[in-house]
C-alpha positions, 0 to 999 in steps of 0.5 A: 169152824163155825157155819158162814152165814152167808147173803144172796143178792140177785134179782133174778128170781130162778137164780136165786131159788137154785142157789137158796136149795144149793147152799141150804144143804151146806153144813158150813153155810147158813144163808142169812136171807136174800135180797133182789135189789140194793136198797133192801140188801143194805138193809137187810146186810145191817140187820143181820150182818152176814160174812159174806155177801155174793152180789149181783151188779144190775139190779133195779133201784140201786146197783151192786156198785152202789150197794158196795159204795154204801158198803165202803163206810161200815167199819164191819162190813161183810167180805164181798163176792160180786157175782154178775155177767158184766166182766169188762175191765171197768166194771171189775176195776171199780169193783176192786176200788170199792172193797169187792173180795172177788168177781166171779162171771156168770154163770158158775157152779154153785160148787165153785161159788162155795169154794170161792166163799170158804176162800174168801173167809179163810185165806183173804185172798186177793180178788181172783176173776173166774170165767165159766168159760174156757179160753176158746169159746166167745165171750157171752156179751156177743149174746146179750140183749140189747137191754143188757149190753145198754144196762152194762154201758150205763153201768161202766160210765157211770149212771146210776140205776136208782135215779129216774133218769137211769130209766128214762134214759134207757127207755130212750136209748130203746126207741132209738134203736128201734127207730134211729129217725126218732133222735131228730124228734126229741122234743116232739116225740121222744121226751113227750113218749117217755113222759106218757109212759111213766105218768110224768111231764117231758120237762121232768123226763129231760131234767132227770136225763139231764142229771143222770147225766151229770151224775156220771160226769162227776164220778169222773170217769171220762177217759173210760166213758170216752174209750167205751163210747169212741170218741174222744169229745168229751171232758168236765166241761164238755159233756155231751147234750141229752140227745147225743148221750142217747144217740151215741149209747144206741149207736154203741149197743147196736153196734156190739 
């Protein structure tokens, strides 16, 4: 059999280095390059169109649901492996929905990520979650930052990660959470904060939130948006406003 070219994509740099020297060694890999977010993945997937694929989900620019959404239109596309800490039903079921192979949660042995590879390749094997973890230790999301369990909210409703409102939103998100008084100061403080951290106006700050937003909204995901969130408030013609979206998604983070 020949060697299975394989493609990294993550962006954590230490994680990437220590898979990279890892499969190196591999006489039945060959790694066709690695990539630390999802537009320079999808380029490089035409480039040099690997077999396979192993995928992060929270990157910068464009996420892995992203990648695999660009994906889902080549007709010879690679075979996917979604590699992340984000294992809620949510984020794996749409995974499946558009064409992962496998989910595989963080973290893993390198040697279990190759087994699972040659799997993919040679059996077509239906996806199969793998956790690092036995049945009686707690999930890792209890130790999660307060980033990431917001980056893993925003991922499962729906809000993409290459529009400037993904980050404006989160930057919003965080000032709540640390001063939850802030809410009430939207107008005067809040949008005004962001907009002079990223060099921008507050009008531009509330209309990218605002499309983000509505981004997610029309992905049509509100049974799961209003599940994770615990409310049942909201349908297609109900969203919720730029300052409950925020207070909400605070409330949820902190409350985890």
């Amino acid at each position: 059999m020949n060697a299975i070219s394989l493609m990294l994509v993550d962006d954590n740099t230490s994680l990437l280095h220590s898979l990279t020297a890892y499969f190196s060694e591999q006489a039945d890999i060959v790694l066709a390059g690695t990539a630390a977010n999802g537009f320079d993945a999808l380029e490089l997937i035409g480039q040099r169109r690997p077999d396979v694929v192993l995928l992060d989900i929270v990157m910068p620019q464009l996420d892995g649901l992203g990648v695999l959404r660009e994906l889902a239109s080549h007709e010879d596309r690679p075979r996917v492996i979604v590699y992340s800490a984000l294992k809620n039903d949510a984020v794996v079921n749409r995974a499946v929905e558009l064409g992962a192979g496998y989910f595989i949660v963080k973290p893993a042995e390198p040697r279990r990520i190759h087994e699972q590879i040659l799997s993919i390749v040679n059996d077509r094997t239906p996806l199969s979650m793998l956790s690092p973890q036995p049945a009686d230790t707690p999930s890792t999301y209890a130790h999660w930052s307060p980033d990431e369990r917001v980056a893993n909210l925003f991922l499962s409703i729906g809000i993409p990660a290459h529009v400037k409102g993904y980050q404006y939103l989160r930057e919003a998100v965080r000032m709540v959470m640390e001063n939850h008084d802030v809410i009430n100061r939207i107008t005067k403080e809040l949008y005004p904060g962001i907009a002079h951290r990223y060099g921008t106006s507050s009008s531009k700050v509330e209309r990218a939130m605002r499309h983000a937003i509505e981004v997610a909204w029309n992905r049509g995901r509100l049974e799961n948006t209003n599940q994770l969130l615990g409310v049942k408030l909201f349908s297609e013609r109900d969203k919720p406003t730029n300052g409950e979206f925020i207070a909400l998604i605070a409330d949820k983070a902190a409350g985890e």
